[in-house]
C-alpha positions in Angstrom: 61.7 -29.2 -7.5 64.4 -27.0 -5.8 62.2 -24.4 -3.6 61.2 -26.4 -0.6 59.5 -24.1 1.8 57.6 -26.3 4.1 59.9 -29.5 4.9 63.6 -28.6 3.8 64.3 -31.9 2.2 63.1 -33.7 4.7 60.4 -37.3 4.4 56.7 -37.3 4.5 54.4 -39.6 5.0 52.0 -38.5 2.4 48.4 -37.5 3.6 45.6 -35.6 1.2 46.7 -32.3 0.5 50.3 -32.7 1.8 52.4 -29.9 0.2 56.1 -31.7 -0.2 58.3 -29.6 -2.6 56.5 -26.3 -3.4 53.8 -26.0 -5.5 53.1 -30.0 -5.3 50.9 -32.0 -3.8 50.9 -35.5 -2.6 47.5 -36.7 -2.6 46.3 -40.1 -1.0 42.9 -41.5 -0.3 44.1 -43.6 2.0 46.7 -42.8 4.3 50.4 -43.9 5.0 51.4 -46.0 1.7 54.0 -43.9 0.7 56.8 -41.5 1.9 57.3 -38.6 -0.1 60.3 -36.5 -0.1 62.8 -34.0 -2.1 65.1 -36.0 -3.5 64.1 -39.6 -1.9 66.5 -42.2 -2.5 69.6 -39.7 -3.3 69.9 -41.0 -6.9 71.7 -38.4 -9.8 69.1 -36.2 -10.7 69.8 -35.9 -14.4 72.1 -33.6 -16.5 71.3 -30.1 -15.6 69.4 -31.0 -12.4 70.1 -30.9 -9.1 66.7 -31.9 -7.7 63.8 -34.1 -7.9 60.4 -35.0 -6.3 60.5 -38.8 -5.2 58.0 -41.5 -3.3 58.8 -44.3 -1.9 56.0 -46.9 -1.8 55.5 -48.7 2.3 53.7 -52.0 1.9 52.1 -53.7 -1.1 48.9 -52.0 -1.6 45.9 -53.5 -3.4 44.0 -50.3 -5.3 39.8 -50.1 -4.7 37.6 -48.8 -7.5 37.8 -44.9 -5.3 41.8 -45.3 -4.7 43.5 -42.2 -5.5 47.5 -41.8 -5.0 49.1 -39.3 -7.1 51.7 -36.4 -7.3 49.8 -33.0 -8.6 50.0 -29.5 -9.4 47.3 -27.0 -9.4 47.7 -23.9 -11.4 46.4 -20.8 -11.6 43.9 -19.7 -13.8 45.6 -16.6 -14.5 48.4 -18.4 -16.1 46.6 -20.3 -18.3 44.2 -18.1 -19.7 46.0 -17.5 -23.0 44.7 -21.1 -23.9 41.5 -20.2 -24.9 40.3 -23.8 -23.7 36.5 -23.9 -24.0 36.8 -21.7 -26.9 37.1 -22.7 -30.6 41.1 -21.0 -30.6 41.8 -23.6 -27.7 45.9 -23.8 -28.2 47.5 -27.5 -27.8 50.2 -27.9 -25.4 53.2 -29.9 -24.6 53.8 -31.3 -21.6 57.7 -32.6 -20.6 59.2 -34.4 -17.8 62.4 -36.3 -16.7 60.6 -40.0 -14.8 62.6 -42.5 -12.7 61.1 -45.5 -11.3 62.2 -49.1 -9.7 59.0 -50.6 -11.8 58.6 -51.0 -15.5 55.7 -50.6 -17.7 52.8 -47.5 -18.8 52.3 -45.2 -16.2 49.3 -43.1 -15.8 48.6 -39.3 -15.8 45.7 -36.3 -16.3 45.2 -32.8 -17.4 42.0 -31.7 -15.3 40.1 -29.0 -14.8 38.2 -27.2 -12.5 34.9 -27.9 -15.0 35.8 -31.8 -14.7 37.1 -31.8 -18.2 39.7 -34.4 -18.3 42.7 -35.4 -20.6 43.8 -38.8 -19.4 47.6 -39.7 -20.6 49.8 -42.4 -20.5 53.8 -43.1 -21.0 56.0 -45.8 -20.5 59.5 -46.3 -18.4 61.1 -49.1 -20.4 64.1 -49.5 -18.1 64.2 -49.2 -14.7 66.4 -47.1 -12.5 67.0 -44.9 -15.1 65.4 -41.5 -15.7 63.3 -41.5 -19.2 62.3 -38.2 -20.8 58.9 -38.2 -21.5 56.9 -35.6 -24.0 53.2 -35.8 -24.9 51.2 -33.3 -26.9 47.8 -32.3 -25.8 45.2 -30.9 -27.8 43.2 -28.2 -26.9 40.2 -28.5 -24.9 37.3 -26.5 -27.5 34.3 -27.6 -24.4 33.8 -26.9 -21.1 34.3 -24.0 -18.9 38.1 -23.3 -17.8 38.9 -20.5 -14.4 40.9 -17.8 -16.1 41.3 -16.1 -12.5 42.7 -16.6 -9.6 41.3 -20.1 -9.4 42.4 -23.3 -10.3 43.0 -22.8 -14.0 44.1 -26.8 -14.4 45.6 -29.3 -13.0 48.0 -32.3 -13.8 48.3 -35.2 -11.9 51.0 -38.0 -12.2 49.3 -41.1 -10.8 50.9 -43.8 -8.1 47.9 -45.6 -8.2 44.9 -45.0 -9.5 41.4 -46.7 -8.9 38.5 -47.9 -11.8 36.2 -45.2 -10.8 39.3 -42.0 -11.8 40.6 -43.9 -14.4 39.6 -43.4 -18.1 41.3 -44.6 -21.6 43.8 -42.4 -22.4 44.1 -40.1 -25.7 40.5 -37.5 -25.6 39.1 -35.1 -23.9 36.2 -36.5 -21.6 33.5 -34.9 -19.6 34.6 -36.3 -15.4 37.3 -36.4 -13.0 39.5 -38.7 -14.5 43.2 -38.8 -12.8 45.0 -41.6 -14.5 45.0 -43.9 -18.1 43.4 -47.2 -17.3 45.3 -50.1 -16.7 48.6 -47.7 -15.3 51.1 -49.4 -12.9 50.4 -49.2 -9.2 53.5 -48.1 -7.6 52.0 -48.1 -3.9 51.1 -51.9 -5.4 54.7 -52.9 -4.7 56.5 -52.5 -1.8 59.3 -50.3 -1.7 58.5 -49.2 -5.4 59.8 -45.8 -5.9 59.1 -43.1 -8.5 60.9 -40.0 -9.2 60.2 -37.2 -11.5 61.6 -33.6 -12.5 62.0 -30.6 -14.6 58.2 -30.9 -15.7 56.6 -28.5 -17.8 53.8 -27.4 -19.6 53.9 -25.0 -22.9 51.7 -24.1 -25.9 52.6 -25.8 -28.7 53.3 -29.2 -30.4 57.1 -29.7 -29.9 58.7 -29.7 -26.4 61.4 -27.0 -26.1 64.8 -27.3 -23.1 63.7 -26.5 -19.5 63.2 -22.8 -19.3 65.7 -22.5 -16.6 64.9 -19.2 -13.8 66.9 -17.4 -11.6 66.5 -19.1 -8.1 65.0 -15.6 -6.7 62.7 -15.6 -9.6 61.3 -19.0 -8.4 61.2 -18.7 -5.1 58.9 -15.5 -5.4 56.6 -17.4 -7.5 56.2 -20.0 -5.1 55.4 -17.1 -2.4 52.9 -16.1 -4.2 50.9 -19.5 -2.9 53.1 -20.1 0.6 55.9 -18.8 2.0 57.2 -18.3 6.0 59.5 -16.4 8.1 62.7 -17.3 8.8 63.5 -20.2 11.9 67.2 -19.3 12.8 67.6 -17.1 15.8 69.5 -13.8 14.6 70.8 -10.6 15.8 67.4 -9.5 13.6 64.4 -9.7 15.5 61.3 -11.2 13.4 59.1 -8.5 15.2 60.3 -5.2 17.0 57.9 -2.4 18.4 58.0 -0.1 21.5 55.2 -1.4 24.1 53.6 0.9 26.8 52.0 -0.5 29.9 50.1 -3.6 28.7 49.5 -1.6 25.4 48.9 -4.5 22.5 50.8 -2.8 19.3 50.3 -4.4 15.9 53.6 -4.2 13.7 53.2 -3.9 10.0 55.1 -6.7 7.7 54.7 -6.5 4.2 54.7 -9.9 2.1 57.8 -9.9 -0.1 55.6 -10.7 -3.1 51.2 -10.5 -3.1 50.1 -13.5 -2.1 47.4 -14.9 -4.6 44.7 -14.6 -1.9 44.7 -12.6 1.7 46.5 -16.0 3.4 45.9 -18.3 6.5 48.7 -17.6 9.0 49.7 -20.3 11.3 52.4 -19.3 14.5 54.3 -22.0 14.6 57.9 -23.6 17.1 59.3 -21.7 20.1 60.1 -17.9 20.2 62.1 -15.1 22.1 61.5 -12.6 23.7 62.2 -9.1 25.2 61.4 -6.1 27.3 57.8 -6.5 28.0 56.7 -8.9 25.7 54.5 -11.8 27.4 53.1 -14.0 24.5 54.2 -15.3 21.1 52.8 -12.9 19.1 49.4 -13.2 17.1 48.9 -12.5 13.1 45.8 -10.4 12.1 44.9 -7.6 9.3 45.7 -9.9 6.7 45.7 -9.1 3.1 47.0 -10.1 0.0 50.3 -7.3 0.6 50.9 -8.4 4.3 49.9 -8.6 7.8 49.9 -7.2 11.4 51.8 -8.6 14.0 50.3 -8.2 17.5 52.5 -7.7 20.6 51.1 -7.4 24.3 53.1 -5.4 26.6 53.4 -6.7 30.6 52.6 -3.8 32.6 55.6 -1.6 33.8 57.7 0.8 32.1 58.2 1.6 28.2 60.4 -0.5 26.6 61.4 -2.3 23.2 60.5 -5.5 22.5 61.2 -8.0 20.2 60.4 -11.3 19.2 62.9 -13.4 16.8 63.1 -17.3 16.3 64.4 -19.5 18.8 65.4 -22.3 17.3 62.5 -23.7 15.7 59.9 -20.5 15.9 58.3 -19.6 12.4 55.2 -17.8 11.0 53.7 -19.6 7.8 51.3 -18.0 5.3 49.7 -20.2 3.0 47.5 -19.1 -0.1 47.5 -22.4 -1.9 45.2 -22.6 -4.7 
C-alpha cells in the first residue's frame, strides 16, 4: 500500500472505479458513504509496515439487495496462469492479510473471476482497534474458464458492505458474481466505522509464508505497468523540449519507463510552462504500449527552443488499468 501514484496520501470520497493506493480499487454502488485514503486515521501500521489502505464509513447506511461497497484488486491474467484453474492440476492458494477495524464480528470477502466463478470467504476481527492477521486457504478452481492473458486473470474483493443479490455462503466454488460471505458486517452500516487492511497476498500453496518484501523501484515499476504519470514539481528539467519552426507542430518522443500492459489513455492534466514559441499545453498522441508522442505547436516567428515543464500542479497521466 506504499506506491500511491494518483492521490499522494491524500482522502477520497470513494466513487465506482476510484483507484486510491495503486493497484486498488474502491468500488461503491452508491455514491459518497465512505472516504477512502492511504493510511486513514494515522493508526501504527503493524510491525514491518509503514502503510495501509483505510475507509472511513460517512453516515449509517442501510445495504439493498444490489449494494456493493468493497476494496478490490484485479489481476492480471498473465500472473496467474500458472494455476491451471479450470483445469484438473488447478493449484490451491493462500491468501494473507494484516485487518483493522472499529467494528467486531465476520467480515466478508471473494475470489472472482472474469468467467463469474466465485470463491466467497469469510474471517473474523475478534477485537477491535487492533490489526488481526488473517490466512485462508483456497482450493483450486477445476471449472470454468480463467484469462491467462493480459486480461483480468482474477479478482479479490474485501467487502464493506455487501448486498443479498452478491452475497453467497462462504467455503465452495460457485457458478456467479458473488463478492462477499453472507451475513458479513456492513461497515458503511455504522457511521464512522473504519476498516484498514495491508500487506495482502496471494500465493500457491496451503500454508501462508512472511510478506515477500520488494525493493521500492521494483514496485513502483509494477504498478507502471497499469498507471503511472509525469512528474508535477516545476524543475530546471523540462517535461518536453524540441526546436519549433514557424508554426511547425513537432511531436517529441517519450518512452514509458516500463510497457504499459495495454497502449494507455493519456489525460493532460494542472497548469504548465512554457517557452520560446510554444502556444498550447501540449497534446499526447502515437500511443503504444513503449510510449508516446508529445505534440508541440510553434507561434509563428523565428526558430527557437521550447519547452514545457510543470508549473506547479501540471501532469500527464497514462492509465492502462486492467
Amino acid at each position: 500500500m506504499r506506491v500511491d501514484q494518483r492521490n499522494a496520501g491524500a482522502s477520497v470520497t470513494s466513487i465506482s472505479g476510484t483507484y486510491i493506493v495503486d493497484r486498488w480499487m474502491a468500488f461503491d454502488s452508491v455514491g459518497s458513504k465512505f472516504t477512502a485514503q492511504q493510511n486513514a486515521g494515522s493508526v501504527t501500521p503493524p510491525v514491518g509496515f509503514t502503510n495501509y489502505l483505510g475507509a472511513t464509513s460517512t453516515s449509517a447506511y442501510s445495504i439493498t439487495a444490489t449494494d456493493q461497497f468493497n476494496f478490490q484488486q484485479r489481476i492480471e491474467g498473465f500472473n496467474v496462469s500458472d494455476l491451471a484453474w479450470g483445469t484438473a492440476n488447478a493449484k490451491t492458494i493462500t491468501v494473507s492479510f494484516w485487518v483493522y477495524s472499529s467494528l467486531t464480528g465476520t467480515f466478508g470477502g471473494t475470489i472472482l473471476g472474469a468467467s463469474t466463478r466465485s470463491y466467497p470467504f469469510d474471517y473474523t476481527i475478534s477485537s477491535s482497534n487492533t490489526w488481526t492477521y488473517i490466512t485462508k486457504t483456497i482450493p483450486g478452481d477445476t471449472s470454468g474458464t480463467w484469462v491467462t492473458n493480459n486480461g483480468v486473470g482474477l479478482r479479490i474483493y474485501f467487502s464493506l458492505g455487501t448486498g443479498s443479490t452478491y452475497s453467497a455462503a462462504s467455503g465452495s466454488w460457485l457458478t456467479g458474481s458473488y463478492q462477499s460471505a453472507t451475513g458479513a458486517t456492513s461497515v458503511v452500516g455504522t457511521n464512522g466505522a473504519t476498516f484498514y487492511i495491508t500487506g495482502v497476498q496471494l500465493e500457491v500453496g496451503t500454508v501462508a509464508t512472511p510478506y515477500e518484501r520488494q525493493i521500492y523501484n521494483e514496485q513502483l515499476a509494477q504498478c507502471q505497468r497499469y498507471y503511472l504519470q509525469t512528474a508535477t514539481t516545476t524543475n530546471s528539467v523540462p517535461t518536453f523540449y524540441s526546436y519549433v519552426v514557424n508554426g511547425v507542430t513537432i511531436g517529441v518522443t517519450s518512452m514509458f519507463p516500463v510497457a504499459m500492459r495495454i497502449a494507455p489513455t493519456a489525460t493532460v492534466s494542472g497548469t504548465w510552462a512554457t517557452a520560446g514559441t510554444a502556444a498550447t499545453a501540449p497534446s499526447i498522441g502515437g500511443l503504444t504500449t513503449l510510449g508516446y508522442l508529445a505534440y508541440i505547436v510553434g507561434n509563428s516567428g523565428t526558430a527557437i527552443s521550447t519547452y514545457f515543464q510543470p508549473n506547479g500542479s501540471g501532469y500527464v497521466s497514462f492509465a492502462a488499468e486492467l
